[in-house]
TIZATI-459158 format. One record per residue (C-alpha): x, y, z; residue number from 1. Coordinates in Angstrom, 3 decimals. Layout:
N
        px        py        pz  num
         X         Y         Z  NUM
...
This chain:
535
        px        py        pz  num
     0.000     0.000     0.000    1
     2.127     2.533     0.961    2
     5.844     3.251     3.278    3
     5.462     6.574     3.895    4
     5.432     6.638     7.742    5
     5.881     9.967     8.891    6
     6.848    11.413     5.428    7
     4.947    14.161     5.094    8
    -2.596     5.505   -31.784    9
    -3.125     9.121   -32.197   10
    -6.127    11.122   -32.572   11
    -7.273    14.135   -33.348   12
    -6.242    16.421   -36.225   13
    -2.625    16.709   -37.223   14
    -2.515    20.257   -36.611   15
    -3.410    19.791   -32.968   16
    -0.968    17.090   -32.929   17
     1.957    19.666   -34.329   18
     0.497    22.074   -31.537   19
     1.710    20.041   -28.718   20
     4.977    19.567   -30.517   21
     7.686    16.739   -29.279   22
     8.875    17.891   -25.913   23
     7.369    18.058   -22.757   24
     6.526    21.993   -22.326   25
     5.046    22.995   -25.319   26
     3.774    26.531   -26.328   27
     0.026    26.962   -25.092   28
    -2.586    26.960   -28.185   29
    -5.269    29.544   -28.048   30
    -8.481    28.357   -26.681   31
   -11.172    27.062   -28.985   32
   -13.704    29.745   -29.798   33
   -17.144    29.422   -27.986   34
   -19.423    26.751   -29.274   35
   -16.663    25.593   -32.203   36
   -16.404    22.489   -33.337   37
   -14.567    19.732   -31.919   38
   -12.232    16.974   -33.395   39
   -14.176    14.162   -32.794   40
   -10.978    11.950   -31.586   41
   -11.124    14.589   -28.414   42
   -11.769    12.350   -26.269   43
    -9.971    11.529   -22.674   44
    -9.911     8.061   -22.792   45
    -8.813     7.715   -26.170   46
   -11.624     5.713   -28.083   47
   -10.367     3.305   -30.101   48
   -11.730     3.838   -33.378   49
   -12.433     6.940   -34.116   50
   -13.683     7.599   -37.996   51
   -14.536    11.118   -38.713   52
   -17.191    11.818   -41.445   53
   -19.831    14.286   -42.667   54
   -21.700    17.436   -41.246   55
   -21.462    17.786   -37.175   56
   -24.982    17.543   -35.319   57
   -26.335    21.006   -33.783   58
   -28.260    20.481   -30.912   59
   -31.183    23.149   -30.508   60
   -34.369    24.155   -28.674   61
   -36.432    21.439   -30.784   62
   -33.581    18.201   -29.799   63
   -34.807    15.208   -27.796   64
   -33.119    12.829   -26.237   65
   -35.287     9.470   -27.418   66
   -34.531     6.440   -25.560   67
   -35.590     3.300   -27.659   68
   -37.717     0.369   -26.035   69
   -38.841     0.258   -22.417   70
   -35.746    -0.108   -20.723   71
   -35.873     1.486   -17.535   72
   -32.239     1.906   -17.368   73
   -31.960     3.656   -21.189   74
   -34.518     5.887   -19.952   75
   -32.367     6.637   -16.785   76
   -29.342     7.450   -18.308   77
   -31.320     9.731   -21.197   78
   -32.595    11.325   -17.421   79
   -29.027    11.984   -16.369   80
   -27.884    13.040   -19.933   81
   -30.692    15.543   -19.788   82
   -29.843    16.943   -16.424   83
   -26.143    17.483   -17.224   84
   -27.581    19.486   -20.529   85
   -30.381    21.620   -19.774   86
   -28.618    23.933   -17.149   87
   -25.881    25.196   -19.980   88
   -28.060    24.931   -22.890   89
   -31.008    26.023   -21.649   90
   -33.103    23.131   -23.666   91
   -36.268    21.405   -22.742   92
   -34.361    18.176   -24.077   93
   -37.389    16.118   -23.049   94
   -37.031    12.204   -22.669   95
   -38.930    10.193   -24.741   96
   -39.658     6.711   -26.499   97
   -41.622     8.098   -29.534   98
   -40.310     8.146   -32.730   99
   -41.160    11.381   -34.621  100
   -38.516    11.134   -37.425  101
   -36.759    14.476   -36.126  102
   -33.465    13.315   -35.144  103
   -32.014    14.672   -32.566  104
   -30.139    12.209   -29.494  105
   -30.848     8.479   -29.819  106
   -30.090     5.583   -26.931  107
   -30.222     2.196   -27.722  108
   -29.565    -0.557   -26.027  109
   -29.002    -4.280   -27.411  110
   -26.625    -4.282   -29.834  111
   -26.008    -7.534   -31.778  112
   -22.231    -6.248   -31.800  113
   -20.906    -8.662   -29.372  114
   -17.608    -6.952   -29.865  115
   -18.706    -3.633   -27.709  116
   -18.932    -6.132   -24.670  117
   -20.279    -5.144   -21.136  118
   -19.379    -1.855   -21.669  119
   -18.130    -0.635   -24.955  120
   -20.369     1.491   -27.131  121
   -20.825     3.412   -30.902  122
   -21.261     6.570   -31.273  123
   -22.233     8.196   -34.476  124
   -23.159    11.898   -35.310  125
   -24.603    13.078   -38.275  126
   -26.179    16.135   -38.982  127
   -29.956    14.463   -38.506  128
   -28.580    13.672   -34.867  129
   -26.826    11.570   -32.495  130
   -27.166     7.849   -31.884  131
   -24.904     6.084   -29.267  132
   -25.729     2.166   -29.372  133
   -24.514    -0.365   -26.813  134
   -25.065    -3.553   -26.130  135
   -25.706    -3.308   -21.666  136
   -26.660    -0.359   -19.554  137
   -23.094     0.729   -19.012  138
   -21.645     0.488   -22.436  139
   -25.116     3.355   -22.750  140
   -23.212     5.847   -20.202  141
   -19.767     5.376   -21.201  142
   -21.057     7.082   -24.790  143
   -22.945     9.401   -23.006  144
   -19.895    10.185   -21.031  145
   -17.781    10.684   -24.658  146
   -20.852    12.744   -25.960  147
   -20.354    15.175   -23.194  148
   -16.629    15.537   -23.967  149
   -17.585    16.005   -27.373  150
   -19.798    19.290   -26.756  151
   -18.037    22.729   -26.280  152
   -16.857    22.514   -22.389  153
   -19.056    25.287   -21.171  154
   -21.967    22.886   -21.682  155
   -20.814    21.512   -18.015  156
   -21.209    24.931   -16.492  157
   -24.872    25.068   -14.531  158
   -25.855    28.308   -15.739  159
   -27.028    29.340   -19.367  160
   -24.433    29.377   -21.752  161
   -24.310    30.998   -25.259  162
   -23.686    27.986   -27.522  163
   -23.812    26.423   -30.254  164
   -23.925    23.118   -29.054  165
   -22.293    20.984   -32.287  166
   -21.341    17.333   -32.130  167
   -18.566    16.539   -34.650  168
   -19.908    13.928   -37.355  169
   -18.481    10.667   -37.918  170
   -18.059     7.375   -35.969  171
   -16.574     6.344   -32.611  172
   -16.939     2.666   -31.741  173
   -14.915     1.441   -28.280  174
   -14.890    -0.826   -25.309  175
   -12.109    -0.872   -22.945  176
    -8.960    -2.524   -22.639  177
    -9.237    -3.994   -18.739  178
   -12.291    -4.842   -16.658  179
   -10.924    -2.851   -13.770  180
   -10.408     0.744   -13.613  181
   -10.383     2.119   -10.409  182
    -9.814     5.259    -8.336  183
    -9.575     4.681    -4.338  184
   -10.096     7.283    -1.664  185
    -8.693     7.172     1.912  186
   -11.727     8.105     4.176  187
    -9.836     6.765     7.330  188
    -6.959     9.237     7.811  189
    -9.245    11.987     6.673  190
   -12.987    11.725     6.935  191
   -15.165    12.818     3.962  192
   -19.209    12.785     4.076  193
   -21.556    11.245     1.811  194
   -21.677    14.570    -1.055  195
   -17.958    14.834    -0.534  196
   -17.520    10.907    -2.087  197
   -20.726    11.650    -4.235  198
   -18.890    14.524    -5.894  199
   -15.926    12.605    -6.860  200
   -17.809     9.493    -8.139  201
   -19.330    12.158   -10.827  202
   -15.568    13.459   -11.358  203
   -14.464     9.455   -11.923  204
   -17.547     8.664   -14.151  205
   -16.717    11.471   -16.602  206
   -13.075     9.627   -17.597  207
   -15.027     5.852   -17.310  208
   -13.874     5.028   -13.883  209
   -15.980     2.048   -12.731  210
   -14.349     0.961    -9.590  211
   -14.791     2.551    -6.391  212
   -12.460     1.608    -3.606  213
   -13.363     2.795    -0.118  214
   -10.535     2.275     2.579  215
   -13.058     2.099     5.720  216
   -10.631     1.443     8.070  217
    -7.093     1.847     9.257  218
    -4.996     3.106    12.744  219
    -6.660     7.059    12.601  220
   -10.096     6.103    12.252  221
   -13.101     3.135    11.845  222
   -15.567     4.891     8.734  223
   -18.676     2.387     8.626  224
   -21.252     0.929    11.375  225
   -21.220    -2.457    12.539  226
   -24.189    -3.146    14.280  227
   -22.561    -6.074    16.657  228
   -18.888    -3.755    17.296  229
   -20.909    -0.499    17.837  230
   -17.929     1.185    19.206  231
   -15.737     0.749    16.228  232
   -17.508     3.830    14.660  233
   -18.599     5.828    17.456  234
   -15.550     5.985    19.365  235
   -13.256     4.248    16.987  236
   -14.906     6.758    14.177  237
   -14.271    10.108    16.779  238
   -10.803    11.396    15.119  239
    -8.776    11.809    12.037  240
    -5.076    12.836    11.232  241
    -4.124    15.928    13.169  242
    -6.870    15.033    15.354  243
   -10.197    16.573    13.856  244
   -14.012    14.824    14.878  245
   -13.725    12.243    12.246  246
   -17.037    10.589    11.600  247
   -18.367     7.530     9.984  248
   -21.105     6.016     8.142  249
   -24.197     4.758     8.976  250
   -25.090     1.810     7.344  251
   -28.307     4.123     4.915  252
   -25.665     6.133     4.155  253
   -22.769     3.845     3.323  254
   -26.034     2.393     1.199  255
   -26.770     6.096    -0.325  256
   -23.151     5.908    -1.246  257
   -23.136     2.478    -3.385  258
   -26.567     3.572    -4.926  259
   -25.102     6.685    -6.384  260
   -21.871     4.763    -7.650  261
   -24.265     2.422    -9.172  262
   -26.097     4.742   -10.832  263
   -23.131     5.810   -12.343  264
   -21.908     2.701   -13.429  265
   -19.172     2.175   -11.239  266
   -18.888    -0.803    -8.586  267
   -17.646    -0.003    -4.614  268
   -14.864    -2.064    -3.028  269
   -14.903    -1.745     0.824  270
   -12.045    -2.140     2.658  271
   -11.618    -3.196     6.238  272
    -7.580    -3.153     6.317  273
    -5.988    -6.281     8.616  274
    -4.319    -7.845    10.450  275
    -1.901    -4.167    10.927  276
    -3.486    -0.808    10.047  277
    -6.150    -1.747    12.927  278
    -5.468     0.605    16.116  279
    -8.760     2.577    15.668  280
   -10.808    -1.103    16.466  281
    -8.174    -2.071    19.079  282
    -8.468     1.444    20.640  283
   -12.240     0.732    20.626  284
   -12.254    -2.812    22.044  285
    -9.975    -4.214    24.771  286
   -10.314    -7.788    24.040  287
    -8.818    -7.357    20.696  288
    -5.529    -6.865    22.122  289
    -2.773    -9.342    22.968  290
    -2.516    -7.262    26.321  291
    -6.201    -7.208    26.898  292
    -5.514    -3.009    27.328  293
    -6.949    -0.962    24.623  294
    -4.472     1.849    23.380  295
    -4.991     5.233    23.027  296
    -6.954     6.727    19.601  297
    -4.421     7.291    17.075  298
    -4.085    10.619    15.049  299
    -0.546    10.556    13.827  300
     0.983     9.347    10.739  301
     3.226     6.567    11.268  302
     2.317     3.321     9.753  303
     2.981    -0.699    11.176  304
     3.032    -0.441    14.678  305
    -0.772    -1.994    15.093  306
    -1.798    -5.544    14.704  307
    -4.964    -7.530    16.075  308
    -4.302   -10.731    17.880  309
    -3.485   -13.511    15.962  310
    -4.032   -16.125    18.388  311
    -7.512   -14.759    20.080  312
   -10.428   -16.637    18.842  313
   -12.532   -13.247    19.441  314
   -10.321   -11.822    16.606  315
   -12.013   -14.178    14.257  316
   -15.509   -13.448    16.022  317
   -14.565    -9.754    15.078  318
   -13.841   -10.250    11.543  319
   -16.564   -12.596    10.730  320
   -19.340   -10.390    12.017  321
   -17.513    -7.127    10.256  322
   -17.145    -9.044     6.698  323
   -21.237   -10.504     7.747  324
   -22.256    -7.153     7.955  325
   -20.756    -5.273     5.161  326
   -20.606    -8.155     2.755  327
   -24.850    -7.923     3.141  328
   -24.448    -4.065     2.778  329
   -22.322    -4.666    -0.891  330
   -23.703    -5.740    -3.843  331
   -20.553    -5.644    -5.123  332
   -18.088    -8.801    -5.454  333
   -15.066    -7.862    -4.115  334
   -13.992    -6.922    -0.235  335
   -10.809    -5.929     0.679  336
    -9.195    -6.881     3.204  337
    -5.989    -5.114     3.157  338
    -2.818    -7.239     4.250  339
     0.042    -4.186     3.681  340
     2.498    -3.090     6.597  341
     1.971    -5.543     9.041  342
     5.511    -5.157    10.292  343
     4.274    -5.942    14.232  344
     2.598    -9.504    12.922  345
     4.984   -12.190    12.548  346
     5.280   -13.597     9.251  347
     3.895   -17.275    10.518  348
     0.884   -15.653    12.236  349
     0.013   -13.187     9.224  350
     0.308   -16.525     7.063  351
    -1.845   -18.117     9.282  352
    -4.451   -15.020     9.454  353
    -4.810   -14.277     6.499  354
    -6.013   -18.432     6.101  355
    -8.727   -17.446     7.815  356
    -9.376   -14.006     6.982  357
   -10.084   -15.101     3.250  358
   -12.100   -17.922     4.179  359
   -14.828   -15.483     5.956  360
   -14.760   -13.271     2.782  361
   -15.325   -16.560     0.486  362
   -18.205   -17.625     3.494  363
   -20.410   -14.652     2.878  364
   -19.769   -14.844    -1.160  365
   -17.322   -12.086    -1.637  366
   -14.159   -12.371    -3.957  367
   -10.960   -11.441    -2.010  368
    -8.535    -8.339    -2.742  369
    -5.681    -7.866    -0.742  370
    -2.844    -5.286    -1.166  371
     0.249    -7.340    -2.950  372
     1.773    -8.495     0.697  373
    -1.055   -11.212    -0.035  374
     1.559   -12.909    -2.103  375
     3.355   -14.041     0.442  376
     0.482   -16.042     2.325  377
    -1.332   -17.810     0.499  378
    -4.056   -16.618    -1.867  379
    -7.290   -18.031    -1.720  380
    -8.249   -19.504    -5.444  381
   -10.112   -16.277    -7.061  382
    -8.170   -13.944    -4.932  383
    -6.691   -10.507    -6.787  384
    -3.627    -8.531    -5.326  385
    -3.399    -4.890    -5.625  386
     0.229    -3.998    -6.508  387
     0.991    -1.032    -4.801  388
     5.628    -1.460    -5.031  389
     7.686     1.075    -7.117  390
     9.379     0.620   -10.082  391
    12.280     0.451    -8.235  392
    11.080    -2.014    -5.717  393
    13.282    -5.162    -5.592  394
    13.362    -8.053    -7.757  395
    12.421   -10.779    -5.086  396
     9.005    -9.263    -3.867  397
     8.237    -8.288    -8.337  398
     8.887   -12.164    -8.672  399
     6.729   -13.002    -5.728  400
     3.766   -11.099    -7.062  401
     4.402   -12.165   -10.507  402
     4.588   -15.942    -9.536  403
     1.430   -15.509    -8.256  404
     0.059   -14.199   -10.756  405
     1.074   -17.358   -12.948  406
    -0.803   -19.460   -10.686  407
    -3.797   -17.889   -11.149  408
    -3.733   -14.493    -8.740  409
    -5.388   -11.444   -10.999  410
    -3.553    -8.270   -10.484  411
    -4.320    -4.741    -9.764  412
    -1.649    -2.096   -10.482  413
    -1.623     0.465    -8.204  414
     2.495     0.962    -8.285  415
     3.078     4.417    -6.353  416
     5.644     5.869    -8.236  417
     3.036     5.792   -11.030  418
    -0.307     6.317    -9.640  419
    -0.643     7.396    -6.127  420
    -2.315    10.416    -6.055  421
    -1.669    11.218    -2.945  422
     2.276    11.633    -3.997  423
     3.542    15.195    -4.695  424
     3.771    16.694    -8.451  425
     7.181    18.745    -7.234  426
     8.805    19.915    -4.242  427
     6.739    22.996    -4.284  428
     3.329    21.126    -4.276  429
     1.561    22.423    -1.221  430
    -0.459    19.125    -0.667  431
     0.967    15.353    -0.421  432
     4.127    13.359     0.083  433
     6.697    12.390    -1.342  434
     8.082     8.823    -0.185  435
     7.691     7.345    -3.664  436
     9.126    10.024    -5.423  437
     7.593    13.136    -7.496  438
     4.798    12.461    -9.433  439
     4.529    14.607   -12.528  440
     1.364    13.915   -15.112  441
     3.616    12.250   -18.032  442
     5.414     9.606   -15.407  443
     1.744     9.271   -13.997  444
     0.532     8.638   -18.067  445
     3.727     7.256   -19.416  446
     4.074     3.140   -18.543  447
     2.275    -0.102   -19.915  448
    -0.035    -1.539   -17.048  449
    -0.178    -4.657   -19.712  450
     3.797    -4.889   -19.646  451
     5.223    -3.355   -16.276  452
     5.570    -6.264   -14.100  453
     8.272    -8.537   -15.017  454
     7.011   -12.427   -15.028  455
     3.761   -11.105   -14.467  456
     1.002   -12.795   -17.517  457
    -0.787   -10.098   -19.319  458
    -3.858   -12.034   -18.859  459
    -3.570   -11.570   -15.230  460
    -3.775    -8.093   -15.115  461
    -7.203    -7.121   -13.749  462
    -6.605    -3.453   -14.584  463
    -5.337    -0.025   -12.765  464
    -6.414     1.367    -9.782  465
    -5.430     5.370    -8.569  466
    -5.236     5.699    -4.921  467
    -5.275     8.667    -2.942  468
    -4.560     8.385     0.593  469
    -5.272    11.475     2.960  470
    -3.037    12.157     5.447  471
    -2.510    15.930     3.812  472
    -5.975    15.575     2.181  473
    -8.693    16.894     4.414  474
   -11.317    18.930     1.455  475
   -13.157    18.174    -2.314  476
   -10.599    21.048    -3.460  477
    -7.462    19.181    -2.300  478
    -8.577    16.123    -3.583  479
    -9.385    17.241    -6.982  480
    -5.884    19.043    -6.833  481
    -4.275    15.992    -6.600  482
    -6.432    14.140    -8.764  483
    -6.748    16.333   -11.741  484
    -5.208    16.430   -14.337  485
    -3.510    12.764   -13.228  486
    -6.763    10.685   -12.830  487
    -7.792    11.028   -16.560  488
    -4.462     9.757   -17.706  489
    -5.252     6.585   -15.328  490
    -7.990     5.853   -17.021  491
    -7.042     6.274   -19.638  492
    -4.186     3.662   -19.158  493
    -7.052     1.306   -18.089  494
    -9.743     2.204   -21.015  495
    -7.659     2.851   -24.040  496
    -6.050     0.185   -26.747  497
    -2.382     0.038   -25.807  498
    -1.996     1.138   -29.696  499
    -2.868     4.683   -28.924  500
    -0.533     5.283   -26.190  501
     1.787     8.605   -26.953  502
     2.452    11.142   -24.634  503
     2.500    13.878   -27.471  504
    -0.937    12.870   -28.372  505
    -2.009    12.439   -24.747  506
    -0.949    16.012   -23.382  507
    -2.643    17.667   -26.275  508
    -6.169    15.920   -25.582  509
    -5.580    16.562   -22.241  510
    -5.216    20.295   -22.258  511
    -8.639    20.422   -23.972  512
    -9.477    19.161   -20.686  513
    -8.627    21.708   -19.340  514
   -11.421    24.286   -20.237  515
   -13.859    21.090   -18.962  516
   -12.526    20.987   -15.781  517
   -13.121    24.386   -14.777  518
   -16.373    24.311   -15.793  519
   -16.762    21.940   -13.395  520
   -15.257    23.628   -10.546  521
   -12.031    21.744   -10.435  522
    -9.363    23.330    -9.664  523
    -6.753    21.290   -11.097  524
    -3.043    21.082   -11.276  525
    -1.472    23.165   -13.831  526
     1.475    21.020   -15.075  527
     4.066    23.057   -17.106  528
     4.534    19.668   -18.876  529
     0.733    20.135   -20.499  530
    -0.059    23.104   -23.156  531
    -3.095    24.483   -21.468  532
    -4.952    26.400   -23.858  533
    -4.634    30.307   -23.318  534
    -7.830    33.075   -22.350  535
């Protein structure tokens, strides 16, 4: 997970492409006039195919958004496509199923293109309108979400806009390259409410995010309710880093959270991190302790100095009616269960605890993730490890993970060098750490998830995941800071075909981000190494 202790193909038009020019700082281009047209290959994650063709689409007072069939989902998503609209446009854009031959923005759901998956989708734009086709509900949204990058940026903005509103003509068909594509926020160190995480799901689903990971639990504070452990969350849940009120979830509004993610197409991973990372429950219960003596809450920074009791059978009473609880509060199939940093757990009793550990996850029908210290227990058949070492990080613990892997062990990148959000961009960033290194966007962008662990199968690698852990992150502004403009490159990295990979095409479709993201109110990063487009 993380050592930081106490430490703090190409797309889009050629000319755009000569824009960015070959080196990492490249002049600024002027912004794109109000309401002008886009290059339809625009997109953050690059599509991959992108064909474009004929007269753009104009959408006007008279466009509706039909939905095709009775799905209830199509309709949905034509609901939330409306919504994000009609504030910037100022358009009725009603919903409908009726056909009245005008055009305008088509859904459709059931493609016989088996090829577009789960969650692929094709988008074509014409000058009669707009149809994006998909085969399941998600593959639907994911074309919404490219339709939306595909409009001028102001048409994020929540107050009347001028316009036009034109949709570039020509075809985008795409599906992504890995199943998992994930963004995970730290809620222990630092606590963040319900609109907080709702915020940032919307941020995620923009760039085709679909995973969710929640770290519920750690040393500074327990996040989530448990019914038969009360305490964990009300007294275990009282603090944070530097010592703030903390908080937690109830169990409506841990359920408020995984509705909104779902309606948003992405899927939440809980995590209860064990055996080390644990001194908010031990602070909060007695009997989990070796000692019997419950330590003081924690609201420092250091990291393996906590461990439950290996040996205690009420340790296993603990985590079977914590996993009971929230595995019936997840639809989801995963649960974490962490497994990092436990440097005070012997390496025969973490072998023999994390035996058991996976066992309750597989008796309440959830798939196991651990952090990549996993690897050197024994994974349960099904399990996936979340590889969260450097590229620096020595050969012995790559081969471990990577042997693994060959025997069956799916793999989540997360290496922190890479990826870790919470890392700093330079020595003058005002937020973050710096244990792994400086972050910039193009080392965050630039690497192969398919090809970056030696030994390591392609076919086991269950996708990327960002994580961004809190220990300087305590509002929405500092996480978008460190988020934005990294995240998009992430999922990119999980979305796009490894054929369109270039940093001098990246950077360019990136700074047309730019203008999108402060419509939005995020108040990103602004890396020299990106030409932002000028007032």
């Amino acid at each position: 997970m993380r050592l930081h202790g106490t430490f703090p193909r190409i797309f889009g038009s050629l000319l755009l492409v000569a824009a960015a020019g070959i080196s990492c700082v490249a002049a600024a281009p002027p912004a794109s006039a109000p309401g002008a047209v886009r290059p339809l290959g625009e997109v953050v994650p690059a599509p991959s195919s992108v064909r474009p063709a004929g007269s753009p689409y104009a959408l006007t007072h008279a466009t509706r958004i039909r939905v095709d069939g009775d799905s209830r989902e199509a309709r949905r998503i034509g609901a939330y496509l409306a919504a994000v609209l009609r504030p910037s446009t100022g358009y009725a854009l009603p919903v409908t199923d009726d056909d009245d031959g005008l055009g305008g923005i088509r859904l459709a759901l059931g493609s016989p293109d088996r090829s577009l998956g789960e969650e692929g989708y094709r988008l074509e734009s014409g000058r009669g309108g707009v149809t994006i086709t998909a085969r399941r509900p998600a593959g639907l949204f994911h074309g919404v979400q490219t339709l939306r990058q595909l409009l001028p940026a102001a048409v994020e903005r929540d107050s009347r806009q001028p316009g036009p509103w034109q949709v570039p003509g020509g075809t985008i068909t795409d599906s992504p390259r890995f199943g998992h594509r994930g963004a995970m926020l730290d809620v222990s160190r630092h606590f963040f409410t319900v609109e907080q995480v709702k915020r940032y799901i919307d941020q995620l689903a923009l760039y085709k995010i679909n995973k969710l990971h929640l770290h519920l639990s750690d040393d500074q504070g327990w996040r989530i309710a448990i019914d038969s452990w009360p305490r964990l969350a009300t007294y275990g849940g009282s603090t944070q880093v530097g010592g703030g009120p903390g908080g937690h979830y109830t169990k409506a509004q841990y359920k408020e959270i995984l509705a909104y993610a779902a309606s948003r197409y992405l899927e939440v991973i809980p995590e209860i991190d064990m055996p080390g990372h644990t001194n908010a429950a031990l602070a909060s219960y007695a009997e989990l302790n070796c000692t019997g003596v419950a330590p003081p809450l924690y609201t420092g920074t250091d990291v393996g100095f906590s461990s439950l009791c290996v040996p205690k059978a009420v340790t296993y009473d603990f985590i079977d009616d914590v996993v009971r609880e929230l595995a019936a509060l997840t639809p989801g199939k995963y649960l974490h269960i962490g497994g990092d940093e436990a440097h005070s757990t012997s390496h025969a009793d973490y072998v023999a605890f994390m035996d058991r550990a996976q066992a309750v996850v597989a008796r309440y029908g959830k798939t196991v993730v651990g952090w990549h210290q996993l690897t050197g227990a024994t994974p349960a058949k099904g399990a996936v490890a979340q590889y969260w070492g450097l590229d620096g990080t020595g050969a012995a613990e790559k081969e471990q993970v990577a042997a693994a892997a060959r025997n069956g062990t799916r793999l989540i990148l997360s290496p922190a060098d890479r990826v870790y959000l919470d890392m700093k961009y330079n020595k003058d960033t005002p937020l973050g750490l710096a244990w792994a290194g400086y972050v910039e966007v193009r080392r965050s962008y630039d690497w192969d998830p398919g090809a970056y662990l030696p030994g390591a199968p392609a076919s086991a690698i269950a996708g990327v995941e960002a994580p961004l852990w809190s220990e300087t992150i305590s509002t929405s502004d500092h996480i978008e800071y460190m988020a934005f403009p990294r995240l998009p490159g992430v999922a990119e990295l999980g979305w796009s075909p490894a054929s369109t990979h270039d940093w001098d095409a990246y950077k360019v479709r990136l700074a047309a981000q730019g203008p999108r993201m402060a419509a939005l109110g995020i108040d990103y990063y602004r890396s020299p190494q990106v030409p932002w487009p000028t007032e």
